[in-house]
Backbone and ligand atoms as CSV (ligand in chain L), in Angstrom:
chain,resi,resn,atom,element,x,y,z
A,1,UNK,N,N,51.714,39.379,51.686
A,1,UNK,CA,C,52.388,38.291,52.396
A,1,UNK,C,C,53.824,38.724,52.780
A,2,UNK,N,N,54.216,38.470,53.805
A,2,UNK,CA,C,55.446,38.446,54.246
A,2,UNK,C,C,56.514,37.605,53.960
A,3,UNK,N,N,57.563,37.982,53.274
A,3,UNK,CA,C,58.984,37.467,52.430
A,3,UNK,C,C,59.906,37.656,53.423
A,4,UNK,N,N,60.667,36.412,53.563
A,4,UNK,CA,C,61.715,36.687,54.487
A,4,UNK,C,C,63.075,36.561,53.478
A,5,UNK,N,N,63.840,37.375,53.098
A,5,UNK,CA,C,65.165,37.252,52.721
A,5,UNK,C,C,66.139,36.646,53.077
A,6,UNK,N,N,66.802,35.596,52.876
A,6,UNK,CA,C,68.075,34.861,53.622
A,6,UNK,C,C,69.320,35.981,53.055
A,7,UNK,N,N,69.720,36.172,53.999
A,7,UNK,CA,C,71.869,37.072,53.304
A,7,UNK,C,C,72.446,35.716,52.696
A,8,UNK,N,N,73.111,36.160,51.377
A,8,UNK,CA,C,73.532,35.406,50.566
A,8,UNK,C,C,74.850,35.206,51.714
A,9,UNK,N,N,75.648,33.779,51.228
A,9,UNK,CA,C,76.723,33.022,51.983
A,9,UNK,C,C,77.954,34.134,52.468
A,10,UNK,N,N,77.891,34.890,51.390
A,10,UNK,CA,C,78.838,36.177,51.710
A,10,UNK,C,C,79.076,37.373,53.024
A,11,UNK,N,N,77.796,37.572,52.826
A,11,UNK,CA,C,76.937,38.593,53.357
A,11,UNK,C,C,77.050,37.846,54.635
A,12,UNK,N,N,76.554,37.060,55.088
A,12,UNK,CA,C,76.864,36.029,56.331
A,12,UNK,C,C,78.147,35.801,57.266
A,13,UNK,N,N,79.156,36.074,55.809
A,13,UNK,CA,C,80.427,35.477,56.352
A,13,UNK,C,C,81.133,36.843,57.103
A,14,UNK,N,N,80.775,37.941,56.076
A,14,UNK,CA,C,80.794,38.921,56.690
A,14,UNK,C,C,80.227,39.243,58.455
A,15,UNK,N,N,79.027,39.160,58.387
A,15,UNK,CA,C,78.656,39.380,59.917
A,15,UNK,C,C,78.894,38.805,60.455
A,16,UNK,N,N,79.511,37.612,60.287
A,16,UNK,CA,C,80.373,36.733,61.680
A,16,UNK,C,C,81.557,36.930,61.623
A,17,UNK,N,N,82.430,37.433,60.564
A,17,UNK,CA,C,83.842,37.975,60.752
A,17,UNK,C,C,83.557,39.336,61.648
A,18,UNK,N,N,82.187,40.180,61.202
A,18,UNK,CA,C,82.415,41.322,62.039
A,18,UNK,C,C,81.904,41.367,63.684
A,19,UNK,N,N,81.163,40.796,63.738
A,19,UNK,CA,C,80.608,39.974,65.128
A,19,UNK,C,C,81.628,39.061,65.776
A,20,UNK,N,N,82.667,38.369,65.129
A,20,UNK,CA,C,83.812,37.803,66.107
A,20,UNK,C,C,84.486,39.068,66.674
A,21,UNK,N,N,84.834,40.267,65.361
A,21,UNK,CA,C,85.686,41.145,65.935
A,21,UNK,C,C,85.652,41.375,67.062
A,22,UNK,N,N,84.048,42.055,67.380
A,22,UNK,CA,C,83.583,42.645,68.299
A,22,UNK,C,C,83.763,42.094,69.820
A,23,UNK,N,N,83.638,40.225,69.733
A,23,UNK,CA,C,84.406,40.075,70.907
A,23,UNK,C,C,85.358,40.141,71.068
A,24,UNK,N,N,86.306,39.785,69.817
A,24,UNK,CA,C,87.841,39.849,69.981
A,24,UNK,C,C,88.632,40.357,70.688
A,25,UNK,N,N,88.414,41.772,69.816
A,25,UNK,CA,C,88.769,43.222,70.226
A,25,UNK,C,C,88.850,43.701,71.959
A,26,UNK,N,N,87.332,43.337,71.659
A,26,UNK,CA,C,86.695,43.634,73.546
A,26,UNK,C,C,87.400,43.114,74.699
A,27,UNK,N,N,87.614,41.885,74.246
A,27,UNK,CA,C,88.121,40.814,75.200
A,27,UNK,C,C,89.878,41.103,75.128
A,28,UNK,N,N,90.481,41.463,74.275
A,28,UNK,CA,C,91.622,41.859,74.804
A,28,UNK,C,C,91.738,42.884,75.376
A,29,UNK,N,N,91.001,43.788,75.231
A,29,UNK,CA,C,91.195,45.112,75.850
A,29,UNK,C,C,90.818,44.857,77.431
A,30,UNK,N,N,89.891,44.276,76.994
A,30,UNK,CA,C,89.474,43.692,78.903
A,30,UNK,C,C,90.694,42.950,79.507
A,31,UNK,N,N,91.345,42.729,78.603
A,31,UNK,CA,C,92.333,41.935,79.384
A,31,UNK,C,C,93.360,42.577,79.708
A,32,UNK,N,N,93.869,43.530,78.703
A,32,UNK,CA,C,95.012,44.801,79.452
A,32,UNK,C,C,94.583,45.594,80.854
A,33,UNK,N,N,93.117,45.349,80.464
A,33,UNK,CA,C,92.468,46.398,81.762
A,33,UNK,C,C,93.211,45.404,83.633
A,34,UNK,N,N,92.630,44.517,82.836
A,34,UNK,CA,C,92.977,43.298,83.994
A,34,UNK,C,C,94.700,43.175,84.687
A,35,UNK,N,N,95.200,42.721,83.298
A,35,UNK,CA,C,96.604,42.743,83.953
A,35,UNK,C,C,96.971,43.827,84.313
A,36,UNK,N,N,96.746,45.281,83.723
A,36,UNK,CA,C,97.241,46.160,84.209
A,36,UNK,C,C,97.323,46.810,85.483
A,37,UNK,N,N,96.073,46.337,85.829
A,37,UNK,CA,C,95.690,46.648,87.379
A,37,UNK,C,C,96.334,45.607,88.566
A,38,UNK,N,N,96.520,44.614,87.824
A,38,UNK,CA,C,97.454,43.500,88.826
A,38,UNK,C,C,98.558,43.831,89.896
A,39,UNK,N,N,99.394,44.674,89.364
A,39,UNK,CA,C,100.664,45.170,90.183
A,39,UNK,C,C,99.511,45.704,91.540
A,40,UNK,N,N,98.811,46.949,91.619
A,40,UNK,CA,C,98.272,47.150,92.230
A,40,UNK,C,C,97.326,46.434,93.521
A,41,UNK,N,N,97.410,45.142,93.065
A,41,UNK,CA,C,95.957,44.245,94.094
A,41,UNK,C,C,96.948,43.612,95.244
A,42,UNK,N,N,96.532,42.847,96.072
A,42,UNK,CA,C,97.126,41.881,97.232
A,42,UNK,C,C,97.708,40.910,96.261
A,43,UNK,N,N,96.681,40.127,95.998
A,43,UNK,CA,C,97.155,39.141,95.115
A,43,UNK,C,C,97.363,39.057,93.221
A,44,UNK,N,N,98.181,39.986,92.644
A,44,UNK,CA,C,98.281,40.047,91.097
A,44,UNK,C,C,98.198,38.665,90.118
A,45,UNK,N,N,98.651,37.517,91.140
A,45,UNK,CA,C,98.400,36.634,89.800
A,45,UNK,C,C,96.706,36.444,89.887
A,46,UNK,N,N,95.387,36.651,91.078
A,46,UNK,CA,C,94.465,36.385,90.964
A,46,UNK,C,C,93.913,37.171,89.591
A,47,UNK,N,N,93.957,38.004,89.461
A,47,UNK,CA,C,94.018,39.249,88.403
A,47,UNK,C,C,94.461,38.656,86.651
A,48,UNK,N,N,95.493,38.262,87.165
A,48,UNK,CA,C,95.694,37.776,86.152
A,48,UNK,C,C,95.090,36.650,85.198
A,49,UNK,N,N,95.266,35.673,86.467
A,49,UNK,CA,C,94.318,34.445,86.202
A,49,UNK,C,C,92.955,34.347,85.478
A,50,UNK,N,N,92.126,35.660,86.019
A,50,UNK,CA,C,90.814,36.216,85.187
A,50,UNK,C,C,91.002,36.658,84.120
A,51,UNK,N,N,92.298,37.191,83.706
A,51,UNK,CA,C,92.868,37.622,82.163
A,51,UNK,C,C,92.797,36.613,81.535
A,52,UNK,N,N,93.426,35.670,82.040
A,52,UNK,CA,C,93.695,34.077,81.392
A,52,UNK,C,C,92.454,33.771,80.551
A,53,UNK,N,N,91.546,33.665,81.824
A,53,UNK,CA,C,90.043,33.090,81.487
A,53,UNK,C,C,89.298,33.961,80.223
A,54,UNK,N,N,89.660,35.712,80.155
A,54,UNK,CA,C,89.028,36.175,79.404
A,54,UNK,C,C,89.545,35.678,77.835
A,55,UNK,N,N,90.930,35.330,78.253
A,55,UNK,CA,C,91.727,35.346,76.810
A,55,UNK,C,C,91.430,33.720,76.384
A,56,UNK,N,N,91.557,32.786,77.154
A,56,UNK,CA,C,90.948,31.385,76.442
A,56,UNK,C,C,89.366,31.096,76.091
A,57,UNK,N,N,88.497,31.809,76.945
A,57,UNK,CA,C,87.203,31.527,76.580
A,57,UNK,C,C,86.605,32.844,75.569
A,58,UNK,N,N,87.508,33.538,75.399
A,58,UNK,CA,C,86.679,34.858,74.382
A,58,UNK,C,C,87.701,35.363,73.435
A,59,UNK,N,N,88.844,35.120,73.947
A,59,UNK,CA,C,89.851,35.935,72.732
A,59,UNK,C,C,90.286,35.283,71.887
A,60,UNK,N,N,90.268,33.550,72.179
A,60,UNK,CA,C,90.899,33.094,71.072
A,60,UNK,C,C,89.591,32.354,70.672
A,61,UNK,N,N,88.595,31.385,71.009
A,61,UNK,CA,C,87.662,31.475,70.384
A,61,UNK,C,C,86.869,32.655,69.072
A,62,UNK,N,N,87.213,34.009,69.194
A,62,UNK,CA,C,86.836,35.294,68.611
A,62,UNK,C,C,87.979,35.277,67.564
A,63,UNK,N,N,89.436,34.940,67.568
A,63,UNK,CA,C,90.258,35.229,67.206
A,63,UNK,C,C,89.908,34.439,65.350
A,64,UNK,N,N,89.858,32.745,66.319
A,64,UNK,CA,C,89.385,31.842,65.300
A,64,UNK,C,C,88.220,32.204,64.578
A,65,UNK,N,N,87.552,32.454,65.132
A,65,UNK,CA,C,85.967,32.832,64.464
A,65,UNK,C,C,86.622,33.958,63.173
A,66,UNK,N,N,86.819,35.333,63.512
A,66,UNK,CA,C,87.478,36.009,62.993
A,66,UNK,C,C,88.254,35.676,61.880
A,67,UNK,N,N,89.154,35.120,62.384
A,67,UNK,CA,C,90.012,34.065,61.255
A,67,UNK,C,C,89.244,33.444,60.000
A,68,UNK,N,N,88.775,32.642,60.505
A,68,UNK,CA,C,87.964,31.674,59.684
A,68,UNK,C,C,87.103,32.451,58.542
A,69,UNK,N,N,86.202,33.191,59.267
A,69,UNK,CA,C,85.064,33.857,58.685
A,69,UNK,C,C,86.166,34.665,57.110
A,70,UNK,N,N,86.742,35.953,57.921
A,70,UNK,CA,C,87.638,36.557,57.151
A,70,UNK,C,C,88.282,35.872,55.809
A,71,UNK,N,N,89.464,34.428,56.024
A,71,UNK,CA,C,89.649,33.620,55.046
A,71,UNK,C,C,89.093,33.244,54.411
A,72,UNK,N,N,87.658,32.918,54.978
A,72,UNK,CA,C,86.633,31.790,53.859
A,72,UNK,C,C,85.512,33.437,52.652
A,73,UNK,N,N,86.216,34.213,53.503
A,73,UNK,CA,C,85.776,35.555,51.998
A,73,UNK,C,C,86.947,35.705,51.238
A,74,UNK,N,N,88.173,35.773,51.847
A,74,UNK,CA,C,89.291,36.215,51.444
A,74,UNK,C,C,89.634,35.374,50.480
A,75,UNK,N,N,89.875,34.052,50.583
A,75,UNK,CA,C,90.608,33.152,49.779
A,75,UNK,C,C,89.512,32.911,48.282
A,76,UNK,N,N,88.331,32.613,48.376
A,76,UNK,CA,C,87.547,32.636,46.486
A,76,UNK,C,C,87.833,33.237,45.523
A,77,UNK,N,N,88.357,34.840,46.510
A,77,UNK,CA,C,88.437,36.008,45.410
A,77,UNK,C,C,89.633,36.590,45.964
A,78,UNK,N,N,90.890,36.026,46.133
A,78,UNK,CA,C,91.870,36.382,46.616
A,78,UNK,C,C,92.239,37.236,44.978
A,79,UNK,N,N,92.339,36.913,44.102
A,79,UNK,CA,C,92.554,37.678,42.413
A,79,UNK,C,C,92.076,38.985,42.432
A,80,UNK,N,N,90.510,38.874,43.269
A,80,UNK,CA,C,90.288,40.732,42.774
A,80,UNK,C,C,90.852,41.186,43.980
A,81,UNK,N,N,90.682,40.640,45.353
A,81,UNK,CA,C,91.511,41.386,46.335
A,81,UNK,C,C,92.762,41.797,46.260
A,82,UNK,N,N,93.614,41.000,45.459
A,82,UNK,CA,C,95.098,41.289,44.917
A,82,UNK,C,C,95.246,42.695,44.269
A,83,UNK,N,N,93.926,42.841,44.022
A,83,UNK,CA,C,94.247,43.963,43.053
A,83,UNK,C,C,93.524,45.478,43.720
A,84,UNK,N,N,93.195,45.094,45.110
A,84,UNK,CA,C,92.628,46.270,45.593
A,84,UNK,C,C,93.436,47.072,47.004
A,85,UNK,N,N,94.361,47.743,47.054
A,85,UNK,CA,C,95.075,48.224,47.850
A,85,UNK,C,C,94.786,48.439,48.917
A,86,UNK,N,N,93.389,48.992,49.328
A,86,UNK,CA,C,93.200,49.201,50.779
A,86,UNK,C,C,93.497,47.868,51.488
A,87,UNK,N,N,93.083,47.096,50.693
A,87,UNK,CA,C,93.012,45.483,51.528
A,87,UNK,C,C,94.395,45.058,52.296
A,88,UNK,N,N,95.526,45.632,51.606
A,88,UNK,CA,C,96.834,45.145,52.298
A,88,UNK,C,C,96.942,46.245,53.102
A,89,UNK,N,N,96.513,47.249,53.189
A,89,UNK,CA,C,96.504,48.273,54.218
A,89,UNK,C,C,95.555,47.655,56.074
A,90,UNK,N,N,94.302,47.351,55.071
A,90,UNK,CA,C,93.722,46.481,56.219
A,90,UNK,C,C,94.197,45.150,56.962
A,91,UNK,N,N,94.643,44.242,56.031
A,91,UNK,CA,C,95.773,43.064,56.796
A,91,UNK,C,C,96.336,43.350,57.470
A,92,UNK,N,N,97.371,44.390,57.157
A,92,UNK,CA,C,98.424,44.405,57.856
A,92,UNK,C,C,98.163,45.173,59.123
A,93,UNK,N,N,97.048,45.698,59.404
A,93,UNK,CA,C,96.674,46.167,61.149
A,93,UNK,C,C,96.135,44.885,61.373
A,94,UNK,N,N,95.570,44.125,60.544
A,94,UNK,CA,C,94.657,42.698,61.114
A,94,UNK,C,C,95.602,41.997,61.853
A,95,UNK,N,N,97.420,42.213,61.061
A,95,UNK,CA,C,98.103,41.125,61.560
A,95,UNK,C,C,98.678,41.770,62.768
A,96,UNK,N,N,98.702,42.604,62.580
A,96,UNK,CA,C,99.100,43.924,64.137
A,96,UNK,C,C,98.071,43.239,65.691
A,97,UNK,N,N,97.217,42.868,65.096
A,97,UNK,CA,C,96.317,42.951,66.246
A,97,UNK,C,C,96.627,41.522,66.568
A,98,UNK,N,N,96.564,40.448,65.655
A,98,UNK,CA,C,96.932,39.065,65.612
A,98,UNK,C,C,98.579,39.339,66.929
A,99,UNK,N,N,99.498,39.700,66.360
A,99,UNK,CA,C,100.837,39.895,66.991
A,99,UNK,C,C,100.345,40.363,68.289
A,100,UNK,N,N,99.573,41.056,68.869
A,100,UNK,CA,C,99.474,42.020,70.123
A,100,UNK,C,C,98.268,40.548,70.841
A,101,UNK,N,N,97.372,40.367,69.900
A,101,UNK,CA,C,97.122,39.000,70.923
A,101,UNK,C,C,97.660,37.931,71.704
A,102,UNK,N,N,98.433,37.824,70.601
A,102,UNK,CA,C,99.920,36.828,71.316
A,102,UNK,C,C,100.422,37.823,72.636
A,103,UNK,N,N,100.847,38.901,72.270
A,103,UNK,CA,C,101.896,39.409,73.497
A,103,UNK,C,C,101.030,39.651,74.697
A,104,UNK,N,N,99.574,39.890,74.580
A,104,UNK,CA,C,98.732,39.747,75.571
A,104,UNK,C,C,98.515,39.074,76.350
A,105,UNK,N,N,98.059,37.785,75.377
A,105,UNK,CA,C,97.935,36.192,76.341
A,105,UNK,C,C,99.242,35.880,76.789
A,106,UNK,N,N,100.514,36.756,76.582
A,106,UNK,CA,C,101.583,35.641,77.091
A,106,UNK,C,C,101.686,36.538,78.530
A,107,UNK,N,N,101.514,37.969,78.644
A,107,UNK,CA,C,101.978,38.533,79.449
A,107,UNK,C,C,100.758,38.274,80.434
A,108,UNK,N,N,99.663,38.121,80.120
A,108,UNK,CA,C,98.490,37.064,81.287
A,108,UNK,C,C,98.991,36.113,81.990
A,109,UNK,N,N,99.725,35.168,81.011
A,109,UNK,CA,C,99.779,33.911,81.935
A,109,UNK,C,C,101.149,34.115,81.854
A,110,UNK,N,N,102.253,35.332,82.060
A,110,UNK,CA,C,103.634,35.166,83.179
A,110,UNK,C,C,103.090,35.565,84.027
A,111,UNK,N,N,101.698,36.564,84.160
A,111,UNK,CA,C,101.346,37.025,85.617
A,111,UNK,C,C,100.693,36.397,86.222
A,112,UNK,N,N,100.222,35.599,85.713
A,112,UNK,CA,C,99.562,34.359,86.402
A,112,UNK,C,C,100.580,33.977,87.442
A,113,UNK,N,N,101.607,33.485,86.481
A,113,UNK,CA,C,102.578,32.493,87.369
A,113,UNK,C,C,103.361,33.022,88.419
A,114,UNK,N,N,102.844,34.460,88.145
A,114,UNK,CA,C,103.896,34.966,89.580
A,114,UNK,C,C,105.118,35.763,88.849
A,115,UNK,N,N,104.951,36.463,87.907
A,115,UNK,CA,C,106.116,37.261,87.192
A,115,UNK,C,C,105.353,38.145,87.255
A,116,UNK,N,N,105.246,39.595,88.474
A,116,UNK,CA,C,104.353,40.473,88.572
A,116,UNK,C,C,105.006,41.670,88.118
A,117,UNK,N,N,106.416,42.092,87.332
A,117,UNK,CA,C,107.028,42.721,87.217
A,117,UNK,C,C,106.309,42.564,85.671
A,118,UNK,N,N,106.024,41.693,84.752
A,118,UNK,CA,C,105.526,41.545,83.742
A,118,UNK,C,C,104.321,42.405,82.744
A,119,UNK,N,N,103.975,42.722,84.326
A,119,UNK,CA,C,102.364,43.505,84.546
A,119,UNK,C,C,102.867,45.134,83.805
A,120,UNK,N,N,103.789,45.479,83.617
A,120,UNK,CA,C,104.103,46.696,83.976
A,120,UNK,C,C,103.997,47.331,82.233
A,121,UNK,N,N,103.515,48.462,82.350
A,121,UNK,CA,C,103.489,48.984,80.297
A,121,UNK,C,C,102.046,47.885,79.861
A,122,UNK,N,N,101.728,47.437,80.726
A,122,UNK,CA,C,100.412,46.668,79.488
A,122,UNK,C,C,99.301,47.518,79.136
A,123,UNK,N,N,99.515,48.789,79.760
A,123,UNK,CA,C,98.246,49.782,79.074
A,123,UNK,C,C,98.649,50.311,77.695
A,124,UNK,N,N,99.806,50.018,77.675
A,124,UNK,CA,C,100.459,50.133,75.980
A,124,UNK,C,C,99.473,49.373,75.118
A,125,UNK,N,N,100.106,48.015,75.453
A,125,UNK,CA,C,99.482,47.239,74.866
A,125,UNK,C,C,97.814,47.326,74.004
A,126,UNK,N,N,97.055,47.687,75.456
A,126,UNK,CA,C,95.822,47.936,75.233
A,126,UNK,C,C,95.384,49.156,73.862
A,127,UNK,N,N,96.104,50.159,74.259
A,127,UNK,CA,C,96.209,51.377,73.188
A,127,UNK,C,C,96.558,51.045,71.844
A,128,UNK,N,N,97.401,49.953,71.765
A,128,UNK,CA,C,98.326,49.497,70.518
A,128,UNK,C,C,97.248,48.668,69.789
A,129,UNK,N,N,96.112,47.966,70.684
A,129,UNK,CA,C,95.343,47.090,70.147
A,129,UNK,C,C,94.175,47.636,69.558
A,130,UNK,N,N,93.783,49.103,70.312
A,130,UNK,CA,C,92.445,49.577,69.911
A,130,UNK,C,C,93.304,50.631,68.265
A,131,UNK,N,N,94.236,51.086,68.777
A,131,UNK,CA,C,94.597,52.050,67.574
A,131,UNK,C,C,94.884,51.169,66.297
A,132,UNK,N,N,95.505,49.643,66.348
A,132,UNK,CA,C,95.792,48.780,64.998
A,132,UNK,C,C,93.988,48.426,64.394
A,133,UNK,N,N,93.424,48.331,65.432
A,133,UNK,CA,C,91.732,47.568,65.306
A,133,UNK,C,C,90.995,48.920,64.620
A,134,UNK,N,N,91.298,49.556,65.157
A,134,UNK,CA,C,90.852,51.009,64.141
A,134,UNK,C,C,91.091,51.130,63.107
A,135,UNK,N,N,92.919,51.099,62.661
A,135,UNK,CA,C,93.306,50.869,61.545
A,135,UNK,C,C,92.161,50.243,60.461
A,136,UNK,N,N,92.344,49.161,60.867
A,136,UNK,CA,C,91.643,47.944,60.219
A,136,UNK,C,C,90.282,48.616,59.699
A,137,UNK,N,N,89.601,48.462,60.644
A,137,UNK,CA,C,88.000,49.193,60.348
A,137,UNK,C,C,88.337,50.412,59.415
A,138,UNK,N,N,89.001,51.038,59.735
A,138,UNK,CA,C,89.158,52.573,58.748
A,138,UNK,C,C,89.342,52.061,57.007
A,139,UNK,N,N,90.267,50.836,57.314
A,139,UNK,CA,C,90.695,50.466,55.817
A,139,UNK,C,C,89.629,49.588,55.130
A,140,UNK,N,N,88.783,49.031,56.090
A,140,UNK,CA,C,87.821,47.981,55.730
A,140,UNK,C,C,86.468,48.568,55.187
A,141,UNK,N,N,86.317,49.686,55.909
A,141,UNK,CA,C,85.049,50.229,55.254
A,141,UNK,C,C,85.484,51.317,54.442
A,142,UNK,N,N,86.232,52.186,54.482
A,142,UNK,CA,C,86.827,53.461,53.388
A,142,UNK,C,C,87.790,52.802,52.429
A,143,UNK,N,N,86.321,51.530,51.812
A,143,UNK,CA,C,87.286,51.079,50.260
A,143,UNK,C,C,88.074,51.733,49.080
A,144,UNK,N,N,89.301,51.839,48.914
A,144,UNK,CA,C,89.303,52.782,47.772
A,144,UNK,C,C,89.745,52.050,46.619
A,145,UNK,N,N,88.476,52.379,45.252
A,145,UNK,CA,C,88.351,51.559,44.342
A,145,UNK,C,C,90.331,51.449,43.784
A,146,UNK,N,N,90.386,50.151,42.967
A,146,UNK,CA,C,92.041,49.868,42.330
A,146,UNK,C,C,92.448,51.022,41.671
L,1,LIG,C1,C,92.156,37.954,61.284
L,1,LIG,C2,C,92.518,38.365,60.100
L,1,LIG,C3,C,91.526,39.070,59.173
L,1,LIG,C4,C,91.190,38.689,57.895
L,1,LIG,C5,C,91.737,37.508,57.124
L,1,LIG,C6,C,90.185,39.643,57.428
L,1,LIG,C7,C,89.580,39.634,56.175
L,1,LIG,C8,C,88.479,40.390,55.814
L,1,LIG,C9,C,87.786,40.324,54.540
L,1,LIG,C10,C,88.147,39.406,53.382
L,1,LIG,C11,C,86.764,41.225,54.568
L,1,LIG,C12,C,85.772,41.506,53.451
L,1,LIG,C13,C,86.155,42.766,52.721
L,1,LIG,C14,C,85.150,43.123,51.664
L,1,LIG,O1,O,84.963,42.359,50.725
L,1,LIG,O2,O,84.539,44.161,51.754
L,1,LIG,C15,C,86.793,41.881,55.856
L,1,LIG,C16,C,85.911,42.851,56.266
L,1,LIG,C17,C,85.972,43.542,57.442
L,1,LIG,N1,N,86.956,43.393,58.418
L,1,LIG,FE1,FE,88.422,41.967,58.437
L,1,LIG,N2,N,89.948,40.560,58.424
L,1,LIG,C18,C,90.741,40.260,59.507
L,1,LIG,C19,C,90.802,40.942,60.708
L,1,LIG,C20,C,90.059,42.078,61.016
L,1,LIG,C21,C,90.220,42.902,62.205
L,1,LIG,C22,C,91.271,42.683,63.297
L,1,LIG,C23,C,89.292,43.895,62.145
L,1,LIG,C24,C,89.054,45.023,63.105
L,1,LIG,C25,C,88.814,44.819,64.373
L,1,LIG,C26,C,88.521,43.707,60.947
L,1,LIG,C27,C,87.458,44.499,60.555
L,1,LIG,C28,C,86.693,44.302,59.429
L,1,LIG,C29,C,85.483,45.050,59.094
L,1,LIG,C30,C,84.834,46.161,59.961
L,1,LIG,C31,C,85.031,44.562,57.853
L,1,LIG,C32,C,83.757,45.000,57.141
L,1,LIG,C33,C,84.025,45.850,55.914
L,1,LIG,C34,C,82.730,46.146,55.177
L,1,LIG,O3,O,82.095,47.140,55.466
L,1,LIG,O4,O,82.352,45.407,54.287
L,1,LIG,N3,N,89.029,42.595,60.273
L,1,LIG,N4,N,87.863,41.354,56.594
């Protein structure tokens, strides 16, 4: 007979913290791609405007998801995590990427509005987001015991 296994609540929370990443991540990077190319078009805030859209319907939806998922592992056993070092190694690119979301969505919607000078260095950005998101993953899976 065939047994189907449910993933314990954990195990769960996990694949939707790591499954938000995945849009997260994506969706900002899509979005440097976007603004960055703005200076370049006829119209840059149209460009932008599609940044907008990527960043309210996928980046911060993903962001929250992310969020959520992450905390609701983090906070039960915040005691043994206290005591495991990679973990503040991993936060602190988590919060890297958190900070670069913000500077993303803001520099979307000045180009939206017609601040096309704004546009300019956001392939930084993009680089800054995949190299902190790496971070993260590097520290998240290459646990090193306390
Ligand atoms: C938003 C803030 C974040 C919080 C509060 C958070 C918290 C957590 C926690 C508690 C775990 C479980 C660790 C374990 O018990 O093994 C985890 C796993 C993980 N996190 Fe995050 N995280 C955040 C952001 C990120 C970001 C930005 C990335 C990279 C894009 C990321 C990538 C991962 C990965 C790949 C795992 C799976 C590790 C495994 O193999 O078990 N996290 N995170």
């Amino acid at each position: 007979m065939l047994t189907l296994y449910w993933p314990s609540l954990s195990a769960a929370l996990l694949a939707a913290h790591v499954l938000a990443n995945v849009v997260w991540i994506g969706a900002l990077l899509s979005e440097t791609l976007l603004v960055g190319q703005a200076m370049w078009l006829s119209d840059p805030t149209e460009a932008a405007t599609l940044a907008r859209r990527v960043h309210t319907r996928l980046a911060i939806p993903a962001f929250l998801g992310s969020l959520a998922a992450g905390l609701a592992r983090l906070w039960p056993a915040r005691h043994l995590y206290a005591a495991m070092p990679w973990m503040y190694a991993k936060l602190g690119f988590a919060v890297a990427v958190i900070v670069l979301h913000h500077l993303i969505g803001a520099r979307a919607r000045r180009v939206a509005k017609g601040v096309v000078g704004a546009a300019e260095g956001t392939w930084v950005l993009g680089w800054l987001t995949f190299l902190a998101a790496a971070g993260a993953v590097l520290f998240a899976i290459a646990k090193s015991t306390p």
